[in-house]
BAFI-807713 format. One line per 8 residues: number of its first residue (from 1); their letters; for each residue x, y, z of C-alpha. Coordinates in nm, 3 decimals. Layout:
N
NUM> a> X,Y,Z | ...
# end
This chain:
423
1> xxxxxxxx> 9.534,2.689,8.580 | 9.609,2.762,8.929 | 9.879,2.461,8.983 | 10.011,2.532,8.628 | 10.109,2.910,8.687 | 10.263,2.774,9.024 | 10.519,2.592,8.892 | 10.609,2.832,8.635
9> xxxxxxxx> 10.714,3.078,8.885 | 11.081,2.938,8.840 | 11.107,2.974,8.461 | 11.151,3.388,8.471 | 11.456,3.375,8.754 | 11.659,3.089,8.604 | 11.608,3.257,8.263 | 11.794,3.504,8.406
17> xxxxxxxx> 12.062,3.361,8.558 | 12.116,3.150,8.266 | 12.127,3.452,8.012 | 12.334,3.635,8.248 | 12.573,3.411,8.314 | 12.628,3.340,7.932 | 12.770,3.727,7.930 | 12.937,3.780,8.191
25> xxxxxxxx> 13.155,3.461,8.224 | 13.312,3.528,7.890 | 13.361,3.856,8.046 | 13.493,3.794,8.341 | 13.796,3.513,8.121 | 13.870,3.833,7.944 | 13.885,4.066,8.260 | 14.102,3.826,8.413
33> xxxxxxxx> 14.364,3.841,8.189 | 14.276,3.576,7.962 | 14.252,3.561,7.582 | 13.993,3.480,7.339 | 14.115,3.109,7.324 | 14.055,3.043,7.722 | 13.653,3.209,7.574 | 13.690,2.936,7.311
41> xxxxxxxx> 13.777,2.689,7.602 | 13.534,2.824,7.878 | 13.244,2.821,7.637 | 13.359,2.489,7.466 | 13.329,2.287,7.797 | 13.026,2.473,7.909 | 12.849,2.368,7.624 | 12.984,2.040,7.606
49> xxxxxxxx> 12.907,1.946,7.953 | 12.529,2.088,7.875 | 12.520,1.839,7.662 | 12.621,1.537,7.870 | 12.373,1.709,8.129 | 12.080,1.629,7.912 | 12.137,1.292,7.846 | 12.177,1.228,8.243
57> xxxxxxxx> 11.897,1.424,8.358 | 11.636,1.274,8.109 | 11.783,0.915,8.238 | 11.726,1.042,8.585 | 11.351,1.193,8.508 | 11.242,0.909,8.305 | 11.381,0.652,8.566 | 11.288,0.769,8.874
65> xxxxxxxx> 11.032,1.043,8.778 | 11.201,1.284,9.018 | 11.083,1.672,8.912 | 11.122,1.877,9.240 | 11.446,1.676,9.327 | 11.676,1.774,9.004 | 11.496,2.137,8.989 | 11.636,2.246,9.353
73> xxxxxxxx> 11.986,1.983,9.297 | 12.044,2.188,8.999 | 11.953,2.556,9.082 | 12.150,2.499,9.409 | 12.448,2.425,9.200 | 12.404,2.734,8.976 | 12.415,2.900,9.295 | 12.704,2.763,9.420
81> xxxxxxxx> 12.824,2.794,9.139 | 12.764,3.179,9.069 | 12.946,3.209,9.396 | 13.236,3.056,9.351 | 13.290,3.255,9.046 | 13.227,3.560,9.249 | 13.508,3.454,9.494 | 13.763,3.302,9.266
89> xxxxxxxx> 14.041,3.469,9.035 | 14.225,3.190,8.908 | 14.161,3.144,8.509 | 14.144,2.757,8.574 | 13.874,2.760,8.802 | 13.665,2.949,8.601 | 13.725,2.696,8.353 | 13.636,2.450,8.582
97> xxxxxxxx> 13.352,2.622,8.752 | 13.173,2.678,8.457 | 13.202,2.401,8.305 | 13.030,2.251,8.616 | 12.758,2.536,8.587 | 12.671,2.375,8.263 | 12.646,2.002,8.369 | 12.341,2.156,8.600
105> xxxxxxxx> 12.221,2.448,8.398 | 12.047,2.261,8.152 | 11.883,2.011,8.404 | 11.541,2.214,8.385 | 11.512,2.143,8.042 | 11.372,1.734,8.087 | 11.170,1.872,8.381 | 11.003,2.150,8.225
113> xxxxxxxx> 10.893,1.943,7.879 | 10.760,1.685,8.161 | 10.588,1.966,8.319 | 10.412,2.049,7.997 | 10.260,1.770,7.896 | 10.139,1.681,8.241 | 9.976,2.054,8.324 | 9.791,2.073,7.973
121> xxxxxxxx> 9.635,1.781,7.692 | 9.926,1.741,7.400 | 9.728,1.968,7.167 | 9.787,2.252,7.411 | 10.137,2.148,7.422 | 10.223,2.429,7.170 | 10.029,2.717,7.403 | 10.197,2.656,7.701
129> xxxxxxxx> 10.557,2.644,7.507 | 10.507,2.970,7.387 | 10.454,3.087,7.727 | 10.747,2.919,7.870 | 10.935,3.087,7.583 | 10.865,3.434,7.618 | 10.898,3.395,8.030 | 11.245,3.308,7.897
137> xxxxxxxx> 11.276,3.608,7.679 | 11.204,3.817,7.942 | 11.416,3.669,8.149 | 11.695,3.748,7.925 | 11.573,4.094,7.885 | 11.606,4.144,8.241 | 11.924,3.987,8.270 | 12.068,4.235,8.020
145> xxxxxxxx> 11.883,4.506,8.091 | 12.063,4.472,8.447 | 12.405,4.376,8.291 | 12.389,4.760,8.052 | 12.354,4.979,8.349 | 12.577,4.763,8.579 | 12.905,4.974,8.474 | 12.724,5.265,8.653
153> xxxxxxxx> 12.732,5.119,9.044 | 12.972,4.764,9.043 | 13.259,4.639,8.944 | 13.202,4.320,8.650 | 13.242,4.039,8.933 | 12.918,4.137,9.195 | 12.750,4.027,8.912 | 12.772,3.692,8.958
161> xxxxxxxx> 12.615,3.799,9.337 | 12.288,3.924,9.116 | 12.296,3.566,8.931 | 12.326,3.350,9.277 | 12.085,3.576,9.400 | 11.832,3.490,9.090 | 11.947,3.141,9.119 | 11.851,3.095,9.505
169> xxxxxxxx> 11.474,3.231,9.396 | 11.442,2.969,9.145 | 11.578,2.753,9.394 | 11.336,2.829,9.634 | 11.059,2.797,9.373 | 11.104,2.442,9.294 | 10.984,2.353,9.624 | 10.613,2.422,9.467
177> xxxxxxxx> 10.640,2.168,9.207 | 10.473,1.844,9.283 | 10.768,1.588,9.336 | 10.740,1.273,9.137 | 10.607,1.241,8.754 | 10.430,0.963,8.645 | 10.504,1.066,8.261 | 10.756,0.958,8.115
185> xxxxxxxx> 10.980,1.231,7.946 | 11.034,1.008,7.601 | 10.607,1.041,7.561 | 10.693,1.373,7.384 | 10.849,1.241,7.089 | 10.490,1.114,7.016 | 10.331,1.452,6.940 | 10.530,1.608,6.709
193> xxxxxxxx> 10.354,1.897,6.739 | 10.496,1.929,7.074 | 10.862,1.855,7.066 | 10.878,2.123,6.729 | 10.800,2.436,7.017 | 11.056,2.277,7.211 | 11.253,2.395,6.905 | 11.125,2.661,6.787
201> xxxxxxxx> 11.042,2.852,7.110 | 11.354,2.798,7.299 | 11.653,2.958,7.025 | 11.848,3.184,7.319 | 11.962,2.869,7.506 | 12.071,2.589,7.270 | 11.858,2.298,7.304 | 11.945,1.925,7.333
209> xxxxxxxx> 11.726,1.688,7.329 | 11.795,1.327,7.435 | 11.474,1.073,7.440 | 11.783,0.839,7.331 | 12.096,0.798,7.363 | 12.250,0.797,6.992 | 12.435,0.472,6.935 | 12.673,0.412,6.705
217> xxxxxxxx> 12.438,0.253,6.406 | 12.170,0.531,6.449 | 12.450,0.715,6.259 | 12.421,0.543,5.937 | 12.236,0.834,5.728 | 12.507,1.013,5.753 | 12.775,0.794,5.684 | 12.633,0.669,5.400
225> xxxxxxxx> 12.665,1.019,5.281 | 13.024,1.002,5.262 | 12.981,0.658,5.098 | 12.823,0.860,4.824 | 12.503,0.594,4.858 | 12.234,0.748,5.089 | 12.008,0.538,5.301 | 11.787,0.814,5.399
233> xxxxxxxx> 11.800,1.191,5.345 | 11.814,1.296,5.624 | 12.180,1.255,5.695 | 12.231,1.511,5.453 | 12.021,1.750,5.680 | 12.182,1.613,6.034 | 12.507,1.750,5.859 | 12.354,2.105,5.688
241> xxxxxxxx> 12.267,2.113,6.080 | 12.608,2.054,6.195 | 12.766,2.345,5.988 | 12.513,2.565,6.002 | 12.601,2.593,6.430 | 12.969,2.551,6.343 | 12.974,2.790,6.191 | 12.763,3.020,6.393
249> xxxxxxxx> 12.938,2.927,6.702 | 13.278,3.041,6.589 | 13.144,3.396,6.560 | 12.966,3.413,6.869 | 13.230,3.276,7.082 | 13.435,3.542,6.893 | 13.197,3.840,6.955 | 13.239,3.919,7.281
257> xxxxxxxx> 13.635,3.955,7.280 | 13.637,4.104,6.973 | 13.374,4.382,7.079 | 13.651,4.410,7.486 | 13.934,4.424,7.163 | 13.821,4.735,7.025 | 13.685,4.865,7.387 | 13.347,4.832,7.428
265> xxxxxxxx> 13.270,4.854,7.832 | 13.115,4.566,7.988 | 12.751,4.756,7.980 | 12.756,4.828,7.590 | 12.799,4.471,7.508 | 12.540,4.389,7.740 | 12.313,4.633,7.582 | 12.401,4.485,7.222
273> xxxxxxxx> 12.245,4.177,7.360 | 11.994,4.391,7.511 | 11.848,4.511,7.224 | 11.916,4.142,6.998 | 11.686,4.001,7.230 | 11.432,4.248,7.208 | 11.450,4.165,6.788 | 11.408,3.821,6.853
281> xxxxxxxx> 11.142,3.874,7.053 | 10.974,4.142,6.822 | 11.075,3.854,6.499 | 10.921,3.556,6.647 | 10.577,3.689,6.551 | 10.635,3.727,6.194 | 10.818,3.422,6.132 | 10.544,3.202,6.144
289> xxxxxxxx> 10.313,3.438,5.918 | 10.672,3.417,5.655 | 10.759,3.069,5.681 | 10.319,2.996,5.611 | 10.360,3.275,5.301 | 10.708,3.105,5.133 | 10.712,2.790,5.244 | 10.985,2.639,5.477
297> xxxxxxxx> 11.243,2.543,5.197 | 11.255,2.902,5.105 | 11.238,3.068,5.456 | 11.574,2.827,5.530 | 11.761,2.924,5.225 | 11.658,3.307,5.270 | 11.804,3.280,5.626 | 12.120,3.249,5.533
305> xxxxxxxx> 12.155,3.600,5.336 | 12.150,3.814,5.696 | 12.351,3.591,5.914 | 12.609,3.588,5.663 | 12.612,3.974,5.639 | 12.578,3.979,5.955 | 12.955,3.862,6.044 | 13.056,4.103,5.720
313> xxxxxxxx> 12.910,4.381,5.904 | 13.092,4.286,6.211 | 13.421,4.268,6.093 | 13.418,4.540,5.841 | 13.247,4.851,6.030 | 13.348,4.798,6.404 | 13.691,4.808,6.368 | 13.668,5.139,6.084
321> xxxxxxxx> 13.404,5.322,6.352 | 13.434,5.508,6.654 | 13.219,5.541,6.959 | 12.830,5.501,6.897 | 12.907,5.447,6.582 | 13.039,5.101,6.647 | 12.813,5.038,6.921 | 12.543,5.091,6.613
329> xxxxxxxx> 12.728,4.863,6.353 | 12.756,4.585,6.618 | 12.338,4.607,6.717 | 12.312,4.598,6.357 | 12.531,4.275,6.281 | 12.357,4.106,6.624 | 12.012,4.142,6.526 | 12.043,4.026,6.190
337> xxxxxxxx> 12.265,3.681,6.329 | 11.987,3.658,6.594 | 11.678,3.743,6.317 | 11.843,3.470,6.043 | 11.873,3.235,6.349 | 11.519,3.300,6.436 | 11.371,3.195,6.077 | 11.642,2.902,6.072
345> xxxxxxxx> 11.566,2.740,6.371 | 11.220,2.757,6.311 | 11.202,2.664,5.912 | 11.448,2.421,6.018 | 11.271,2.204,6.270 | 10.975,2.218,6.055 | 11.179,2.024,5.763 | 11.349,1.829,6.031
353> xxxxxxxx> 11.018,1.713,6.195 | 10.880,1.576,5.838 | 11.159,1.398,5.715 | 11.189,1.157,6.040 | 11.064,0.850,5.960 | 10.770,0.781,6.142 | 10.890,0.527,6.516 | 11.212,0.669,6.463
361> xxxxxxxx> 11.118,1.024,6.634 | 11.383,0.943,6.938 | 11.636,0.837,6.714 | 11.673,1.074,6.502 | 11.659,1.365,6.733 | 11.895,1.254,6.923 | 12.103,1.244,6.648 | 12.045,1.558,6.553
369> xxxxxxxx> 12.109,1.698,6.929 | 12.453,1.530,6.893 | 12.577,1.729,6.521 | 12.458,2.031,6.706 | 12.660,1.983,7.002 | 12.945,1.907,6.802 | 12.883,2.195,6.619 | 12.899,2.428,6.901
377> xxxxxxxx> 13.142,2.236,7.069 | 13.370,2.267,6.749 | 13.330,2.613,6.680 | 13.383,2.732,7.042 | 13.755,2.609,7.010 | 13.820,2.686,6.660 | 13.720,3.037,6.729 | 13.920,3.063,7.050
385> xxxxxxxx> 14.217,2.911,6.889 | 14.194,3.100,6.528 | 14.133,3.425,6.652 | 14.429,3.413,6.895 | 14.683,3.247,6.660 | 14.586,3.424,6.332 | 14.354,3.692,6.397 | 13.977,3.781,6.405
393> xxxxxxxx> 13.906,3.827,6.052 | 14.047,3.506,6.012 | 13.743,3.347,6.201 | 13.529,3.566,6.087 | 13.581,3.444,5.748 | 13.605,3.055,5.775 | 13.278,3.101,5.998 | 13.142,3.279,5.647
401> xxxxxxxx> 13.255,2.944,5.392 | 13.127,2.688,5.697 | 12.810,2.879,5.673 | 12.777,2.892,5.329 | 12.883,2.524,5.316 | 12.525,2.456,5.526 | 12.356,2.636,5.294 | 12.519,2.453,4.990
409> xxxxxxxx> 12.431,2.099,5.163 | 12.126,2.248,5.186 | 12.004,2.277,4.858 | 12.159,1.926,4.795 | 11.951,1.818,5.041 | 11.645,1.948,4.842 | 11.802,1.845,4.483 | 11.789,1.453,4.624
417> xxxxxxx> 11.464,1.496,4.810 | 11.295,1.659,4.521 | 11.465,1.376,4.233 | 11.436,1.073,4.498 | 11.753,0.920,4.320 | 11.975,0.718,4.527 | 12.389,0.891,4.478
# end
């Protein structure tokens, strides 16, 4: 137990550098001048290059078993990298420099699900996840619960200072974890049991997850969709997948400008994430006891309901409301987006996990890793763009039919699974 709370030590500090820098770079785009298609942009690439991240990291763990190595590579770089955003003012090279922070931010992932299944036996797996994931939480809770009083002393850019400064801890951290694996990373993908908390435990950071790299035929379920003759039905769920962050992501790469458009200081909408973490942390206690009382099908389709009145809120009552007012109407809209979220992802990976065909566990989630990048890759620039060009509502609303569209595919999903007829 000793060893195992040893290495853990760097979970809590790059939690919060990671959270933190997730606020405060969008920020920083808009306090440079820039509009809410460079946020479209910054996030886009930041996300994108996550996900090429994961695929090269898990090649790197499961080839050469390195864990100490990529922990330190990577935190360095986030510290780096947090300084060169502290010292830079060009637009571009935020672009650029955060889009790097990405490639490297997501490097602990491989590590830490190694980690796991070496400190503990696979059906302890679960325990230890749900450790790890409310370290995170309160990670994030720190790193906004710095970020709503930071108004008060600093200026928005020292900030990246307090996330270099988090960074170098974790940095220095990694030098207690032992320094070669002998488990290979792909292992996971034979307790399913395991690789669902990676899932269901980790929903503030997306998560991809790369045993394989997708090739071009493990694609068929879903094209055969669109051939209107399904193979398996699970394509129909890699795609309800695919909308469902689509459309998410175009409203939460929205949020943040449109809270700076109508003048919320740098603090409040740290405090709005403030408090949306706290109400995911307070949720993911009861959504086990809900999705056990109604089932998963149910808990998925109910999800829906908030998150889509969630962007309604949003867009009708901040822009009609004044001071705390609007500061209430956008905790209000966050927590239920972040409380749907929390039953979806969880409901979700439940359904997901059983429909897999049993051998093709790598496969398939690497399949689903890819939609979800797309996704959030896709609705990072057609927020950015639609917002700027046409206006917020505008996103607001496609994000609304995109999401609705998931749900719809959805219930096909369950129409085919439930008749077992071929289309």
């Amino acid at each position: 137990m000793k060893s195992k709370k040893k290495w853990m030590l760097f979970v809590l500090p790059s939690s919060i550098t990671a959270e933190g820098l997730h606020i405060v770079i969008p920020l920083y785009v808009l306090f440079l001048g820039g509009n809410v298609a460079n946020v479209g942009i910054v996030i886009g690439l930041h996300y994108g290059l996550s996900a090429i991240g994961a695929v090269f990291w898990g090649k790197v763990i499961d080839k050469y078993h390195l864990k100490r190595a990529i922990l330190v590579t990577c935190f360095s770089a986030i510290t780096i990298c947090s300084i060169g955003l502290f010292f830079t003012k060009d637009l571009s090279l935020v672009v650029l420099i955060s889009s790097i922070s990405g490639f490297f931010i997501i490097g602990k992932n491989p590590v830490t699900q190694v980690l796991v299944m070496e400190s503990v036996p696979n059906n302890q797996w679960s325990q230890l996840f749900t450790r790890i994931s409310i370290i995170t939480t309160f990670g994030s809770l720190g790193a906004f619960l710095v970020g709503s009083v930071w108004d008060r002393f600093f200026d928005l850019r020292p900030y990246f200072l307090f996330c270099a400064i988090t960074s170098g801890i974790a940095t220095i951290l990694s030098f207690g974890v032992g320094s070669k694996s002998i488990i290979e990373r792909h292992t996971i993908v034979h307790s399913i049991h395991g690789i669902r908390h990676i899932f269901n435990h980790n929903r503030l950071n997306f998560q991809f997850i790369f045993t394989k790299v997708p090739h071009p035929h493990d694609f068929k379920p879903i094209i055969t969709v669109f051939q209107r003759k399904m193979s398996h039905d699970i394509g129909v769920l890699f795609l309800t997948n695919f909308l469902f962050y689509f459309g998410s992501n175009i409203f939460f790469t929205a949020f943040i400008p449109f809270l700076k458009k109508f003048e919320f200081t740098n603090s409040e909408v740290f405090l709005v994430y403030l408090i949306q973490t706290i109400t995911l942390l307070t949720i993911f206690f009861f959504v086990p006891r809900l999705i056990a009382r109604i089932s998963e099908e149910r808990a998925t389709q109910i999800s829906y309901l908030p998150r889509i009145l969630g962007i309604i809120t949003a867009a009708t009552f901040i822009p009609i409301t004044i001071g705390d007012y609007s500061l209430l109407m956008a905790i209000i809209s966050s927590c239920m987006m972040v409380s749907a979220f929390s039953i979806f992802s969880v409901s979700n990976s439940i359904i997901l996990f059983k429909t897999i065909p049993k051998g093709f566990e790598g496969t398939y989630l690497g399949v689903n890793s890819f939609m979800v990048g797309v996704g959030i890759f896709s609705g990072a620039l057609t927020a950015g763009y639609i917002s700027e060009w046409l206006s917020y509502s505008v996103s607001f609303a496609i994000a609304i039919c995109i999401i609705f569209s998931s749900l719809v595919m959805f219930r096909f999903y369950l129409k085919h699974r439930l008749s077992h007829r071929t289309i």
